[in-house]
C-alpha positions in Angstrom: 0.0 0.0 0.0 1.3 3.5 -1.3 1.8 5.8 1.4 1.0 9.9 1.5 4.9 10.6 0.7 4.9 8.4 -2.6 1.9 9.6 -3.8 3.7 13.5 -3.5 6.9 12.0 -5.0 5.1 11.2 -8.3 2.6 14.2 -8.1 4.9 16.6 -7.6 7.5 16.4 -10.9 3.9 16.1 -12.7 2.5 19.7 -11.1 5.7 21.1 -11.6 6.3 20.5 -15.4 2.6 21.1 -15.9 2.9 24.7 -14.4 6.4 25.7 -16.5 4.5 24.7 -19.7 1.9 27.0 -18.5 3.5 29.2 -17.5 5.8 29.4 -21.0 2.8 29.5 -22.8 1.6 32.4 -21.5 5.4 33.9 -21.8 5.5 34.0 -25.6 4.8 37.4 -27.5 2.1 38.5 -29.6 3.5 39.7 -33.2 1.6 41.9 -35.4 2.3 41.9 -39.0 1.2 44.9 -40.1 4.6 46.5 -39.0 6.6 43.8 -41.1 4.3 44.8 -44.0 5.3 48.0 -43.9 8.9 47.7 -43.6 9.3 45.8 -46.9 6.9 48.6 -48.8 9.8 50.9 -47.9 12.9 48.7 -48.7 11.5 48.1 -52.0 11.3 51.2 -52.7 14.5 52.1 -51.8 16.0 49.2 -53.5 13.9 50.4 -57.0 15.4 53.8 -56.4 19.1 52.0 -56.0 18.8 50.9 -59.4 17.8 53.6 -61.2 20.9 55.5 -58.9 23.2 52.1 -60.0 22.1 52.4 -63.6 23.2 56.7 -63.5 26.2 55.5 -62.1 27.4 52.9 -64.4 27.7 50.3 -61.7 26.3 47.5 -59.5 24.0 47.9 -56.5 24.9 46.6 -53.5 22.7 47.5 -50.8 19.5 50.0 -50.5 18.1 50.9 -46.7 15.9 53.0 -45.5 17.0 56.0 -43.0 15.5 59.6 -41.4 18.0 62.6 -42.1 16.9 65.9 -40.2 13.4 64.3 -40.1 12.9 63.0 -44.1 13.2 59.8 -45.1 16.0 58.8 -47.5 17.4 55.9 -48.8 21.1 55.5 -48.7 22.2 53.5 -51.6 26.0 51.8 -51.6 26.7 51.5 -55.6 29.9 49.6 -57.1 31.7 51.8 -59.6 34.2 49.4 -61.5 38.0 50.3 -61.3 40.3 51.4 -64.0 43.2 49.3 -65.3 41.4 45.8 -63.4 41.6 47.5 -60.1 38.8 46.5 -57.5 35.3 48.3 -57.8 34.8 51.9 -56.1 32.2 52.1 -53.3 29.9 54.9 -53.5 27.4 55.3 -50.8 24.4 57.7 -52.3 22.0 59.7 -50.0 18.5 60.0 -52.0 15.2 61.5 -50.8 12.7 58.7 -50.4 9.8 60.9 -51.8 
């Protein structure tokens, strides 16, 4: 016959995980993707506007982002100018107004 202690010995571990998974569940955080929609509207953008600036430039685009100078939004555009004689590409980082 089971006494009071073994029936705590095996009821405890069981309340115990019960109550972390609980408790973890309740722990994760709510995400709302409206904000991650409208982060991607903007790096488009900027990455259309890279090209066109790429294309000007005679060169590759390597990276378009999205930034706030004195309050405006602008895109700063890194564009690789090829070298003269085989030397490695120029980087040229262009600041653009976003509008």
């Amino acid at each position: 016959m089971k006494t009071l202690r073994s029936h705590f010995r095996t009821a405890i571990p069981v309340l115990c995980a019960a109550a972390l998974l609980a408790s973890q569940a309740m722990a994760l955080p709510a995400v709302e993707p409206a904000q991650v929609d409208q982060i991607v509207l903007a790096d488009s953008d900027c990455y259309a506007i890279g090209q066109q600036v790429a294309e000007e430039n005679g060169g590759t685009l390597a990276k378009a982002s999205q930034s706030t100078r004195g309050g405006q939004p602008v895109c700063v555009i890194v564009v690789l100018v090829p070298g003269k004689d085989g030397q490695r590409p120029r980087r040229s980082e262009i600041v653009v107004p976003q509008n």
